[in-house]
C-alpha positions as CSV (number, residue, x, y, z in Angstrom):
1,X,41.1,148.3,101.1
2,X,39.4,147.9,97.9
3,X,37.4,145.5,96.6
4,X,39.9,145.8,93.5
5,X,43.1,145.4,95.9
6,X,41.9,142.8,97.5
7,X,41.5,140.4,94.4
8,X,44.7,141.9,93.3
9,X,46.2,141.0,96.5
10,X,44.3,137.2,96.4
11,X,45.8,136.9,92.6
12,X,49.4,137.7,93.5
13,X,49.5,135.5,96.5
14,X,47.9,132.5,94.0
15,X,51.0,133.4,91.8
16,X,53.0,133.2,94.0
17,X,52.5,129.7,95.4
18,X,52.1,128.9,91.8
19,X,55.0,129.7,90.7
20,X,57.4,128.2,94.3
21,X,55.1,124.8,94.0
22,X,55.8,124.4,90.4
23,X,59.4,125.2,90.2
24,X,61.8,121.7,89.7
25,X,64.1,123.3,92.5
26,X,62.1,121.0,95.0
27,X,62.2,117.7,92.7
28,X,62.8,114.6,93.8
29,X,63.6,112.2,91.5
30,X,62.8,108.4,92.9
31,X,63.3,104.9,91.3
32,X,65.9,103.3,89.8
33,X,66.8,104.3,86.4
34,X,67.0,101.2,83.6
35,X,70.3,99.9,82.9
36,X,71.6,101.5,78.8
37,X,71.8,97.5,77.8
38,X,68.4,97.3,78.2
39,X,66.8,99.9,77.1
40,X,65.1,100.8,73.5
41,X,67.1,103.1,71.5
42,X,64.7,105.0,71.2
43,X,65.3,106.2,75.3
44,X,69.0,105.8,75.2
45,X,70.0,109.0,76.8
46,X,70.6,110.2,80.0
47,X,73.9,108.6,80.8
48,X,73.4,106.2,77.7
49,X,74.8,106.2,74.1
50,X,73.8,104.6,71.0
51,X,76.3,102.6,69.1
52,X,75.5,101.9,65.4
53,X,77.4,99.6,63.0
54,X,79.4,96.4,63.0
55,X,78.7,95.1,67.0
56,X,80.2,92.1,68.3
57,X,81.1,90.8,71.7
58,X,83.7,87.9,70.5
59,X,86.9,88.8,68.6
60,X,87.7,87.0,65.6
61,X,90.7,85.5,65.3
62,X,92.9,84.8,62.5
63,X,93.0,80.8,63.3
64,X,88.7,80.7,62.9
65,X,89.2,82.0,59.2
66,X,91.1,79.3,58.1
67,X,88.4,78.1,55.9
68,X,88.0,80.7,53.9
69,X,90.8,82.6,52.3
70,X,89.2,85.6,50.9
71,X,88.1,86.7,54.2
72,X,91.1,85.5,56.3
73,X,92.9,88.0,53.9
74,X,90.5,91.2,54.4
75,X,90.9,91.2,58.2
76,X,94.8,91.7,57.8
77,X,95.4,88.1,58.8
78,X,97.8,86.3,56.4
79,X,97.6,83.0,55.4
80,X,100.4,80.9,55.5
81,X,101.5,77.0,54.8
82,X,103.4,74.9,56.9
83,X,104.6,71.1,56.3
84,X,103.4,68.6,59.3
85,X,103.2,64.9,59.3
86,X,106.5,62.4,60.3
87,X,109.8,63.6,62.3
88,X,111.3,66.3,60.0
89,X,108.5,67.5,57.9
90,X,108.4,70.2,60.1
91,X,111.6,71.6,59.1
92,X,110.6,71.4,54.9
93,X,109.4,74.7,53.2
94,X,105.6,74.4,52.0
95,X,106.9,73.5,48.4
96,X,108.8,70.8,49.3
97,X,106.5,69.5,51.6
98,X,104.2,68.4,49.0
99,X,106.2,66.0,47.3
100,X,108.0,64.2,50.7
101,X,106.4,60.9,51.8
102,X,105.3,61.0,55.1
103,X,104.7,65.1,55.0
104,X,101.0,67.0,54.6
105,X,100.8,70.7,53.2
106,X,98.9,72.6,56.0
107,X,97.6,75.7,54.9
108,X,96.2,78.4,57.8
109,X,95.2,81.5,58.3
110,X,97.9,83.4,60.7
111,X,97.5,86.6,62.8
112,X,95.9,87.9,65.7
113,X,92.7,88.7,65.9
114,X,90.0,91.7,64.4
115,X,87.4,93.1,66.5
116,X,83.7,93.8,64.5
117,X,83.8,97.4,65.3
118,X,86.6,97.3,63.1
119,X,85.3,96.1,60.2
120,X,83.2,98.0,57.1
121,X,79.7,97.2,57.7
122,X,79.6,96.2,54.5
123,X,81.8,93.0,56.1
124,X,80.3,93.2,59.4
125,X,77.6,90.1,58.5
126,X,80.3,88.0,56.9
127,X,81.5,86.8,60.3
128,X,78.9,85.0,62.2
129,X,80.1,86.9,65.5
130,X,78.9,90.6,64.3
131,X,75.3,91.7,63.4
132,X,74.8,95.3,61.5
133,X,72.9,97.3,63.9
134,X,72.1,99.7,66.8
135,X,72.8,99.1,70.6
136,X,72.7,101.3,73.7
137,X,75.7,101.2,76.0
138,X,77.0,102.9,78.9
139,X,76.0,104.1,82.4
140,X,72.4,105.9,83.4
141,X,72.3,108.8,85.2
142,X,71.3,107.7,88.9
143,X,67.5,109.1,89.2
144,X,68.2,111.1,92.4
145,X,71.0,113.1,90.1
146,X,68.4,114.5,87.7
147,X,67.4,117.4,88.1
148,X,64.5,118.4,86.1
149,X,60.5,116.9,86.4
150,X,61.0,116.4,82.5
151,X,64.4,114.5,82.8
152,X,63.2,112.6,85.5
153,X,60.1,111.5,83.6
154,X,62.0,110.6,80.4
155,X,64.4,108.5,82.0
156,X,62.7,104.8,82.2
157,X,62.5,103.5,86.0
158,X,62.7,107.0,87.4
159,X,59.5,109.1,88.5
160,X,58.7,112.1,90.2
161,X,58.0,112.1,94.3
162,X,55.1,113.8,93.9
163,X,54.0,111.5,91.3
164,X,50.5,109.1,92.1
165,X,51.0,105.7,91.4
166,X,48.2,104.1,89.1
167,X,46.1,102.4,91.1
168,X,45.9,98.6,90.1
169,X,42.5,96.9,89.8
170,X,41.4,95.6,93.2
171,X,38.7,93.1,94.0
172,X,37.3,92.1,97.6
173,X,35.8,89.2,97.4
174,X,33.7,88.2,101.1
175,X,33.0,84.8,101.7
């Protein structure tokens, strides 16, 4: 053989474990990938979704509204008067109520309740259960399941097999 072939024969065989140790068919992903709730939205992916708008855990209910009229009426609640007080106010219409001794006018805001994903977000901060925002919801993809070196390195909690941990600062002290 020549000297040329030879090289030629060195360079293809470097390629060629190049290219088989390089490849992501041999990744293993390893860690445990951060749950979507608490992650930055700026890494919700992978598994998670980024809400935007009107968000909200608690439902508000007609009956909290009660207070204030304008907004019990833009939730689709309606708001209604009733006559309470001593035995048979109960039966008087809201009118009549007013001018029986012994009877109160009761005035309330009736319906079920509105979730804050339902509301305008021009609303959405009129109800001290929503905030205007951004979230990220929803289920991670398990690190073992991904499938690239990149995915596995974007996904927060999850790194490469291969990878070297940092090494932390270490001190021996001898006495």
């Amino acid at each position: 053989m020549t000297k040329h072939a030879i090289r030629l024969v060195f360079l293809a065989a470097a390629a060629f474990s190049l290219i088989h140790g390089c490849s992501d068919g041999s990744l293993e992903c390893l860690g445990t990938a951060v749950a979507c709730s608490d992650r930055d939205v700026n890494t919700c992916d992978h598994g998670c979704r980024l809400e935007r708008g009107c968000l909200g855990e608690q439902p508000i209910t007609c009956e909290s509204l009660t207070d204030n009229y304008d907004l019990c009426l833009q939730t689709g609640c309606r708001y209604v008067g009733s006559c309470d007080g001593a035995a048979g106010c109960t039966q008087l219409t809201f009118d009549v109520c007013g001018t029986t001794p012994g009877c109160v006018q009761v005035r309330r805001c009736f319906g079920g309740s509105v979730s804050c994903g339902s509301l305008d977000d021009s609303q959405c901060e009129l109800y001290e259960q929503c905030v205007l925002g951004s979230r990220c919801t929803g289920s991670a993809d398990s690190c073992g399941d991904l499938d690239s070196t990149s995915a596995c390195l974007d996904v927060p909690g999850c790194y490469a097999a291969d990878t070297k941990p940092a090494v932390v600062g270490y001190s021996s002290v001898s006495y």
